[in-house]
C-alpha positions as a Markdown table, in Angstrom:
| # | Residue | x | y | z |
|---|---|---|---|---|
| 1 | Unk | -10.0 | -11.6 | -13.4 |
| 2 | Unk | -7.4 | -10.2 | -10.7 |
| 3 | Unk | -6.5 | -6.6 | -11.8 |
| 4 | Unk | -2.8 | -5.8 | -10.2 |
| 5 | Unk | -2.7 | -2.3 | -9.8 |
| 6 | Unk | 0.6 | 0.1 | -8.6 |
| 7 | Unk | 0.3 | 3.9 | -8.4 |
| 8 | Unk | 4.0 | 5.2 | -8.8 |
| 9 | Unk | 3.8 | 9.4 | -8.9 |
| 10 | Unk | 7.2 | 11.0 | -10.4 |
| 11 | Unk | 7.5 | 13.7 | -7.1 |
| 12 | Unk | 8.4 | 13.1 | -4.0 |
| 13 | Unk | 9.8 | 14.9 | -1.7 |
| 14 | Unk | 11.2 | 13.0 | 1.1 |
| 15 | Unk | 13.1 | 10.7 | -1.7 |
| 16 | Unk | 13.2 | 12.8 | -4.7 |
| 17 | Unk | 12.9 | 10.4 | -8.0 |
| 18 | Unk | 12.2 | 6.8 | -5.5 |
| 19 | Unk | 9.9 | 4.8 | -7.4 |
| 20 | Unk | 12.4 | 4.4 | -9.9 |
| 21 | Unk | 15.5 | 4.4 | -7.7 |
| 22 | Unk | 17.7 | 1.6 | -7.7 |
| 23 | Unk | 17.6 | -0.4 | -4.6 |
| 24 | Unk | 19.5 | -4.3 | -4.4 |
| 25 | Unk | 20.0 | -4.4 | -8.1 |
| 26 | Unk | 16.7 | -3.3 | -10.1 |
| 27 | Unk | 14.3 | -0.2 | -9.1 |
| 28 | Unk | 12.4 | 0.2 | -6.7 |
| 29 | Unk | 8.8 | -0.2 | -8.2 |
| 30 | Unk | 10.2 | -3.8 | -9.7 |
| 31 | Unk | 10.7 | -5.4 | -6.4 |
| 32 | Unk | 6.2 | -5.3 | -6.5 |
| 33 | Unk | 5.9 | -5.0 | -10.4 |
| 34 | Unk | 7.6 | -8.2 | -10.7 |
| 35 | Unk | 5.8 | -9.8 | -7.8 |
| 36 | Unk | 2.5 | -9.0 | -9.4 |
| 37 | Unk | 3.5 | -10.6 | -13.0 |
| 38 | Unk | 4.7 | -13.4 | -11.4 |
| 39 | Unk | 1.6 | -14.2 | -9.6 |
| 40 | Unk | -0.8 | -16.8 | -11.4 |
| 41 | Unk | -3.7 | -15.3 | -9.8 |
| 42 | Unk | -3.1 | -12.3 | -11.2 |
| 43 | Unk | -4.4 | -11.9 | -14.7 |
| 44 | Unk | -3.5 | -8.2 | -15.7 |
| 45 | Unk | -1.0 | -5.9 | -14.3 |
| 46 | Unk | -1.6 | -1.9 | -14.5 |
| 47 | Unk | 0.9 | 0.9 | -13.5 |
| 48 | Unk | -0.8 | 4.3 | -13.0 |
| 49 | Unk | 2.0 | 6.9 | -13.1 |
| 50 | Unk | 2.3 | 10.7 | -14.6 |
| 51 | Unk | 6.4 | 9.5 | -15.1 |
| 52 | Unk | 6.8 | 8.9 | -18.9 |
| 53 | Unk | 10.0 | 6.6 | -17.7 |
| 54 | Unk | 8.0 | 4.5 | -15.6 |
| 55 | Unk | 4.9 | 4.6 | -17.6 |
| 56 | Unk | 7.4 | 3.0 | -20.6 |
| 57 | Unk | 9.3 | 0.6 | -18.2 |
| 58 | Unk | 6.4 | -1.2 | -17.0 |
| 59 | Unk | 4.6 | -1.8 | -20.4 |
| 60 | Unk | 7.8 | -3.0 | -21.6 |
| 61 | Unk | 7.3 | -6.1 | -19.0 |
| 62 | Unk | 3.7 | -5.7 | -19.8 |
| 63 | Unk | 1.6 | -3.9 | -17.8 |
| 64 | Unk | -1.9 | -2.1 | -19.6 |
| 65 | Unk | -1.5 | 0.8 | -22.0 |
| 66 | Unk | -3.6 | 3.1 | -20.1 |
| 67 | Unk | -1.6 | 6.8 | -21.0 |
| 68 | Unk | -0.4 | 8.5 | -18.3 |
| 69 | Unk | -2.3 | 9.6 | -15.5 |
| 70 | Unk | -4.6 | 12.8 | -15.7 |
| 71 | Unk | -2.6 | 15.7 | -14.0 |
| 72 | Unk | -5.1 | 16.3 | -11.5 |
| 73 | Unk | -4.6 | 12.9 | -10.0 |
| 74 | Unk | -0.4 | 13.7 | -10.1 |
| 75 | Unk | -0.7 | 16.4 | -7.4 |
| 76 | Unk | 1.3 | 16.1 | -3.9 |
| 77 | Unk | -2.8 | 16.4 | -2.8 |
| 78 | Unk | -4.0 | 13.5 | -4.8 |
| 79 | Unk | -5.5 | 10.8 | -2.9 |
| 80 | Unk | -5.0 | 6.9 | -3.4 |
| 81 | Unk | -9.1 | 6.9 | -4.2 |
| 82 | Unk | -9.1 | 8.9 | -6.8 |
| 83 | Unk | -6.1 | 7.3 | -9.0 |
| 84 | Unk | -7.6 | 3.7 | -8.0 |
| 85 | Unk | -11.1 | 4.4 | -9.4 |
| 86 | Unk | -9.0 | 6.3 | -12.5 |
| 87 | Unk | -6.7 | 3.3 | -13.1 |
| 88 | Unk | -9.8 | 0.9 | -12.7 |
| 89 | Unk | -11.9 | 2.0 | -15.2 |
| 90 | Unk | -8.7 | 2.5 | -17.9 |
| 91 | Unk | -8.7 | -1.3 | -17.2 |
| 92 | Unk | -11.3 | -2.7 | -17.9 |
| 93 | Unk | -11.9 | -0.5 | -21.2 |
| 94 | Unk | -9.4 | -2.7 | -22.1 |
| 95 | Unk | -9.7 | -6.0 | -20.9 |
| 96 | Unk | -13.5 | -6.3 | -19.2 |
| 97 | Unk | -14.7 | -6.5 | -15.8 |
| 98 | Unk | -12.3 | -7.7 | -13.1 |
| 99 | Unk | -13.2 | -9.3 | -9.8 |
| 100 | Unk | -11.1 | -7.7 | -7.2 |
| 101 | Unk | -8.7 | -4.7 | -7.7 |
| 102 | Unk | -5.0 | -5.6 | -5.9 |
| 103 | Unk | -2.7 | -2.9 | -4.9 |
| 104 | Unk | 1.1 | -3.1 | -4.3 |
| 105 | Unk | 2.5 | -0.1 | -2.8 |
| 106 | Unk | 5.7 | 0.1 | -4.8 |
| 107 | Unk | 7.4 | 2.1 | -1.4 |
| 108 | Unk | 7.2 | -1.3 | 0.7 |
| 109 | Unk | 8.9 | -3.9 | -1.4 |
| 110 | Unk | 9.4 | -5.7 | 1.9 |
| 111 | Unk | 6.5 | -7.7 | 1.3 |
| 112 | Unk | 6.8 | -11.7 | 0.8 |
| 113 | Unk | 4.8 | -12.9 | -2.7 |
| 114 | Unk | 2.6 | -15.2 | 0.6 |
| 115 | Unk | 1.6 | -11.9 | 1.9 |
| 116 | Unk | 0.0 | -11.3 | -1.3 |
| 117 | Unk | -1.7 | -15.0 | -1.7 |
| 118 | Unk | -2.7 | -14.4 | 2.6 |
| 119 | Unk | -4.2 | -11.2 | 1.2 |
| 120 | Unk | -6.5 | -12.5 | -2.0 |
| 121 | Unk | -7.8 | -15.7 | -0.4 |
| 122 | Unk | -8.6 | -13.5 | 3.1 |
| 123 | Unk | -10.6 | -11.0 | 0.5 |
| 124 | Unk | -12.2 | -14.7 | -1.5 |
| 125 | Unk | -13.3 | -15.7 | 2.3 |
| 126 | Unk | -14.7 | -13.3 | 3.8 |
| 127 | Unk | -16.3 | -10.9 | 1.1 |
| 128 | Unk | -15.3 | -7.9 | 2.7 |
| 129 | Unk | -15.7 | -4.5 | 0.5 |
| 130 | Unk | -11.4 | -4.6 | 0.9 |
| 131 | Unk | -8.7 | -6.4 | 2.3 |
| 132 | Unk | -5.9 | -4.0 | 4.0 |
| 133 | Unk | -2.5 | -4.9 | 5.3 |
| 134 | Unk | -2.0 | -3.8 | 8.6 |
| 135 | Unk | 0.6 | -4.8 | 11.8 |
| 136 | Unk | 0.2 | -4.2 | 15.4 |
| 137 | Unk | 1.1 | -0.8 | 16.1 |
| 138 | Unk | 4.3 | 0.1 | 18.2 |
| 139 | Unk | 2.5 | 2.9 | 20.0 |
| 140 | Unk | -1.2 | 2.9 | 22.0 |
| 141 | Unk | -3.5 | 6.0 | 21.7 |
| 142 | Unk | -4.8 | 4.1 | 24.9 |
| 143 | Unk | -1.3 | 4.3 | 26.8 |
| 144 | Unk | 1.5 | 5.8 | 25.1 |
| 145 | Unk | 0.4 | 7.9 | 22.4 |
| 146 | Unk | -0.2 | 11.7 | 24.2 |
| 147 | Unk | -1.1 | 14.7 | 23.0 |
| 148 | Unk | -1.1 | 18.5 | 24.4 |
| 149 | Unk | -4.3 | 20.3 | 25.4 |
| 150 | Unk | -4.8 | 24.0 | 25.6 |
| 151 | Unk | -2.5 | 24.8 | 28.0 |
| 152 | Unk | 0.9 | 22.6 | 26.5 |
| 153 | Unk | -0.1 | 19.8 | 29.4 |
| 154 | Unk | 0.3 | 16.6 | 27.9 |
| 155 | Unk | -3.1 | 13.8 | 28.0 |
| 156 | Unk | -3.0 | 10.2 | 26.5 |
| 157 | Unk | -4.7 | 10.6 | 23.2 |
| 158 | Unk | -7.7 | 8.3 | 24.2 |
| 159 | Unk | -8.1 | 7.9 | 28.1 |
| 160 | Unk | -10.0 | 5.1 | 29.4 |
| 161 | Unk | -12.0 | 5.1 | 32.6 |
| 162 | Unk | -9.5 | 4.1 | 35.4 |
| 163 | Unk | -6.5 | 4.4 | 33.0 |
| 164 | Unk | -4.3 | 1.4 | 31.6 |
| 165 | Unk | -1.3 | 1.3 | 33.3 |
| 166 | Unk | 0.3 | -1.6 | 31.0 |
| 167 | Unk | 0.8 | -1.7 | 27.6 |
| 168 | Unk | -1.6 | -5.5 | 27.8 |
| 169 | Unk | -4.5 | -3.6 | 28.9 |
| 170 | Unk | -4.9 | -1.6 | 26.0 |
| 171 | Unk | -7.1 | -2.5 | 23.3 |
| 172 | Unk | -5.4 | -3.3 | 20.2 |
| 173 | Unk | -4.7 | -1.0 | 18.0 |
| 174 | Unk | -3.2 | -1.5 | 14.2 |
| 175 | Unk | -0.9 | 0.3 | 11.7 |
| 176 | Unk | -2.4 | 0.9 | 8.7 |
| 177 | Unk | 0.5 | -0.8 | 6.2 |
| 178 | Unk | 0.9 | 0.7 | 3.0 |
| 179 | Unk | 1.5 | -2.6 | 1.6 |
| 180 | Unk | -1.2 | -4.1 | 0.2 |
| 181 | Unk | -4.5 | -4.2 | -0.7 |
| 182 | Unk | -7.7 | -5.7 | -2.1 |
| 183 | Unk | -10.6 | -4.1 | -3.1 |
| 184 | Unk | -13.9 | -5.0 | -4.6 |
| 185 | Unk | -14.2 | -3.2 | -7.7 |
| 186 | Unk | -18.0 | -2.5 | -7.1 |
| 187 | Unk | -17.1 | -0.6 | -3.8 |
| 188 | Unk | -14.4 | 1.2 | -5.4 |
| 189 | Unk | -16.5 | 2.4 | -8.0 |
| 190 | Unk | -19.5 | 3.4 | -5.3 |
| 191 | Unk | -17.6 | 4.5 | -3.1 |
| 192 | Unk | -15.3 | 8.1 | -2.1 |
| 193 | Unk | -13.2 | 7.1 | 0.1 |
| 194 | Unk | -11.1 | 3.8 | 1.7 |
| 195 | Unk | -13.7 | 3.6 | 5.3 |
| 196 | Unk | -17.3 | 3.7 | 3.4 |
| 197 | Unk | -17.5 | 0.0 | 3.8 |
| 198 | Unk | -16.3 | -3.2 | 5.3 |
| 199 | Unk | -12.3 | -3.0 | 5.8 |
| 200 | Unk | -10.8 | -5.9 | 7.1 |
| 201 | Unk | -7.4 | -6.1 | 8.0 |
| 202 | Unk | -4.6 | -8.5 | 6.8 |
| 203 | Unk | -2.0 | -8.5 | 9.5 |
| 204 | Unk | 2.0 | -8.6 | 8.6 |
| 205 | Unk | 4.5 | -9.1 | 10.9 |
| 206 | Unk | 6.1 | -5.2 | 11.1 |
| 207 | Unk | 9.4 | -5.7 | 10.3 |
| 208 | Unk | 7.5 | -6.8 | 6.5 |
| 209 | Unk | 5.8 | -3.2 | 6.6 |
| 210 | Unk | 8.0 | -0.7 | 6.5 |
| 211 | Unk | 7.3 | 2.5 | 4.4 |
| 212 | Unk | 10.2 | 4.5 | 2.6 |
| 213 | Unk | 9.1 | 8.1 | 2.7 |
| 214 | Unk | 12.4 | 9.3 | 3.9 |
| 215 | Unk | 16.1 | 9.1 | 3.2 |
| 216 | Unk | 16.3 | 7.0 | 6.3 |
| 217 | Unk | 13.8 | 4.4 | 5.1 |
| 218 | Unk | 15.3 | 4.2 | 2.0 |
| 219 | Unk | 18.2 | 3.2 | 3.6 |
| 220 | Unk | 16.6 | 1.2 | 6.1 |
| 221 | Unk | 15.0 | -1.1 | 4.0 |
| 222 | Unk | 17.9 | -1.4 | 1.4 |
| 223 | Unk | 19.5 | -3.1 | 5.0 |
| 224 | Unk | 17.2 | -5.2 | 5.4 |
| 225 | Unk | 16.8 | -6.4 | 2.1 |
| 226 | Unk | 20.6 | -7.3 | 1.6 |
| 227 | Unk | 20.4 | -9.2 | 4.7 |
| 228 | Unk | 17.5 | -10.8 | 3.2 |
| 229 | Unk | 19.2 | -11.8 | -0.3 |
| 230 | Unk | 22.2 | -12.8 | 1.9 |
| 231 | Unk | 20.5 | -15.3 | 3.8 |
| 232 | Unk | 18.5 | -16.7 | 0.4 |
């Protein structure tokens, strides 16, 4: 079984209150909750939130009663690990043993429901201990990514012998897209962190990866997604 997961803390400071803010008609966290329910692959949903609103919402369109989430996994210092591996074993003390763990990160909802499909048959292909979305970063630590040294002077972050002098020379480097992910339950268990194991990227176009941690986002993405629903 396919455990959908979403982690959806009640702070945040760049967008006080988002996960449950209405963006294009319904809230925020809906535009994944309702991608995962719809998904046939997908045979139980789980929302691990310390909001009693949220927490309510989603097992309304039924998600697993889990309780909220423990207060020291509600912090502004609380990694994604530590709720995953939380919200993992409240699952499947309900429901069994799942086969892969699928997050939706409820602050992109740009995401298309084939990103999600791409994602689980990548991770049924290739075995990997998780699938991460990812997208081809604007800016090279190679080229244009600098940083100061000791004195203020400014050096490209990771200079190669004889320089690159075009952006094509560079190696590639990706954005690591808050978007989505699939993880092998036996590596999340195991494991303390995301880069223990095999990582494998799942590449999205950018424009599908865009995070709202800011005012701006927010409003960003709203944009984008009317233009969307307009063109539908």
């Amino acid at each position: 079984m396919i455990l959908g997961h979403i982690g959806a803390r009640k702070g945040s400071k760049g967008v006080p209150g988002k996960n449950f803010r209405p963006l294009c008609g319904k809230p925020l966290i809906d535009w994944s909750l309702d991608q995962l329910f719809a998904n046939p692959r997908v045979g139980a949903v789980v929302v691990s939130t310390d909001d009693e609103a949220i927490y309510e919402h989603a097992i309304a369109k039924g998600a697993l009663k889990i309780g909220l989430r423990p207060a020291h996994l509600a912090t502004d210092s609380a990694g994604k690990w530590g709720v995953w591996q939380h919200a993992l074993a409240a699952s499947e003390g309900l429901i069994g043993p799942v086969t892969a763990f699928l997050d939706l990160d409820c602050t992109s909802p740009l995401r298309l429901p084939e990103d999600i499909d791409a994602a689980l048959e990548l991770y049924k292909i290739e075995h990997p201990d998780m699938v991460m979305s990812c997208c081809e970063a604007r800016k090279n630590p190679y080229f244009n990514l600098v940083e100061p040294d000791a004195t203020g002077s400014l050096h490209v972050s990771k200079p190669l012998p004889g320089g690159v002098v075009a952006r094509q020379q560079a190696p590639i480097v990706y954005e690591h897209a808050a978007s989505t992910y699939v993880v092998d339950p036996a590596y999340l268990k195991r494991s303390k962190g995301l880069w223990e194991g095999r990582v494998i990227p799942y590449l999205m176009p950018p424009e599908r990866c865009v995070d709202i941690d800011t005012p701006f986002d927010f409003r960003l993405v709203e944009f984008l997604m009317q233009e969307a629903l307009t063109h539908d």
